[in-house]
C-alpha positions in Angstrom: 10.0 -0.8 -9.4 9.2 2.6 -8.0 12.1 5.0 -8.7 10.5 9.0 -7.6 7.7 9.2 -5.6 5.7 12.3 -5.5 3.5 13.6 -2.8 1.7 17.4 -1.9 -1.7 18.7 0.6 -0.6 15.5 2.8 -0.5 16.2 6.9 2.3 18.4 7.5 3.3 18.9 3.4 1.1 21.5 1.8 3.9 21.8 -1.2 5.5 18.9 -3.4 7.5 17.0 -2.3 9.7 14.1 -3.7 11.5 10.8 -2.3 13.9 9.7 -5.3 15.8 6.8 -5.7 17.6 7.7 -8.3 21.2 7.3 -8.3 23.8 10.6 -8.4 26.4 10.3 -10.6 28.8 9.3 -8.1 31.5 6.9 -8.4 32.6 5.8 -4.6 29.4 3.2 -4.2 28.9 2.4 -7.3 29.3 -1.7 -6.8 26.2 -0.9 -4.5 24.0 0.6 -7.0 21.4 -1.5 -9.2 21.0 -0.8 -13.0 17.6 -1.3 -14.4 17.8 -0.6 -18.3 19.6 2.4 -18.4 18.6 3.9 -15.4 20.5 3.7 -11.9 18.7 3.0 -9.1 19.4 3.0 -5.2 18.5 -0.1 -3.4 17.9 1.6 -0.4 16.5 5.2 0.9 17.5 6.6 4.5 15.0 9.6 5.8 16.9 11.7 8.6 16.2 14.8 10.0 15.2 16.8 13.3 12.3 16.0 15.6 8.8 16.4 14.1 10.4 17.4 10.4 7.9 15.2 8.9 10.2 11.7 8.6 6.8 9.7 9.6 4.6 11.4 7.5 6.9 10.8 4.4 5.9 6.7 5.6 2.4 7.9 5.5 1.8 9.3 2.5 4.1 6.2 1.0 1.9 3.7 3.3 -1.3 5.8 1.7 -0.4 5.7 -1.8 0.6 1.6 -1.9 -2.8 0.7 0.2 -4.7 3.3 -2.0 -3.1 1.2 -5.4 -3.6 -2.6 -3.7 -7.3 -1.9 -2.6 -8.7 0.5 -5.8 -9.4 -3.0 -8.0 -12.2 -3.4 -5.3 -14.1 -0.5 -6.0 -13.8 0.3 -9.7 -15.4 3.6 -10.5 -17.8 4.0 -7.2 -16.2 7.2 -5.9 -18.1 7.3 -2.6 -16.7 3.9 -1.7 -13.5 5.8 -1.9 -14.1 7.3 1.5 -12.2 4.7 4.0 -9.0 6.3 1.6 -9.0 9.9 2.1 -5.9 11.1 2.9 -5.7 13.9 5.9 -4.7 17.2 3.8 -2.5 20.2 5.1 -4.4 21.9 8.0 -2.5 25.0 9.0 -3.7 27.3 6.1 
């Protein structure tokens, strides 16, 4: 189960940045969070904000990471076969 995700030099996010499921400690929705161990997790994640914020390119850089993870047992340790998976980094420096 992924609980923080962290991400930086991707498109339009040269600094960190970090999608976290973890839950606050808040007691109003607390029938609707999910307890794994000791930790308390949200089932679900929402992503608002204004036009071209960077909402789609937090979905790309997750999209990225979980293609980068399911493919990498092809290749092994051949870096150049790696290629096909570069991400686009931050442009506007």
């Amino acid at each position: 189960m992924l609980i923080q995700f962290n991400f930086k030099n991707f498109k339009s996010f040269r600094e960190e940045a970090t999608l976290d499921l973890s839950a606050a400690k808040m007691t109003e929705f607390s029938d609707r969070v999910v307890t794994v161990g000791s930790e308390k997790i949200l089932p679900v994640a929402a992503i608002y904000g204004a036009n071209a914020s960077g909402k789609s390119n937090i979905y790309n850089a997750f999209e990225y990471m979980s293609e980068y993870v399911a493919e990498s047992f092809k290749y092994g340790d051949e870096e150049e076969k790696f290629e096909e998976f570069r991400p686009t980094p931050f442009l506007f420096d």
